[in-house]
C-alpha positions as CSV (number, residue, x, y, z in Angstrom):
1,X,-7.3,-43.7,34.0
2,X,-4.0,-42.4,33.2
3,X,-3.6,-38.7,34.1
4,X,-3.3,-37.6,30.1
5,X,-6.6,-39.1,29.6
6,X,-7.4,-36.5,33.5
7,X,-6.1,-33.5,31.8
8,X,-8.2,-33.9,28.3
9,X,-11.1,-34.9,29.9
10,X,-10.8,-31.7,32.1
11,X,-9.7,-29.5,28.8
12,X,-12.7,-30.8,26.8
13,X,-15.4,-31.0,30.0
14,X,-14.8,-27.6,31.5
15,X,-15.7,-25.5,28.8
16,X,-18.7,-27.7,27.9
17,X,-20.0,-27.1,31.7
18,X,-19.5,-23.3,31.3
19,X,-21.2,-22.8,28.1
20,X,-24.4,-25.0,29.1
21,X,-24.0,-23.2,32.6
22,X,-24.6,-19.5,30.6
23,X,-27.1,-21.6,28.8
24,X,-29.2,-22.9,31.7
25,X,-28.6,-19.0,33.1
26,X,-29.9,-17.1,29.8
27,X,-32.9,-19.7,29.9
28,X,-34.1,-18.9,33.1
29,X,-33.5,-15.0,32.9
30,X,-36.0,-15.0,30.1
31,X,-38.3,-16.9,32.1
32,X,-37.9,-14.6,34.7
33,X,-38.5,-11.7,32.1
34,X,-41.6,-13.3,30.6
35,X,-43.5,-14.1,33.8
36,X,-46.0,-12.4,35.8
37,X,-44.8,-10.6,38.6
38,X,-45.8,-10.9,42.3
39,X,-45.6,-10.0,45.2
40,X,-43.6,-11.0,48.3
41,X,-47.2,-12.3,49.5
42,X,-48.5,-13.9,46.5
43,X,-45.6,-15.7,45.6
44,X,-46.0,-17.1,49.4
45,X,-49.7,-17.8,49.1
46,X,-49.0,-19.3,45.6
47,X,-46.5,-21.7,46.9
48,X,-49.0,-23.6,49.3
């Protein structure tokens, strides 16, 4: 690769990755939002 080809990768890839990371963090908020909540205890018990 020549490094032009490097830098507009990196100019077109970076934002991409930050928009689908806010994305992926939005997502999960409003999962966290929507589920039940528990307990330090029953989230333990739940897990095994």
């Amino acid at each position: 690769m020549v490094p032009h080809d490097i830098i507009i990768g990196l100019i077109i890839a970076l934002p991409i990755a930050f928009l689908v990371g806010r994305y992926s963090t939005r997502i999960t908020f409003f999962h966290a939002q929507t589920e039940q909540k528990l307990t330090v205890s029953e989230f333990l018990k739940s897990r095994e």
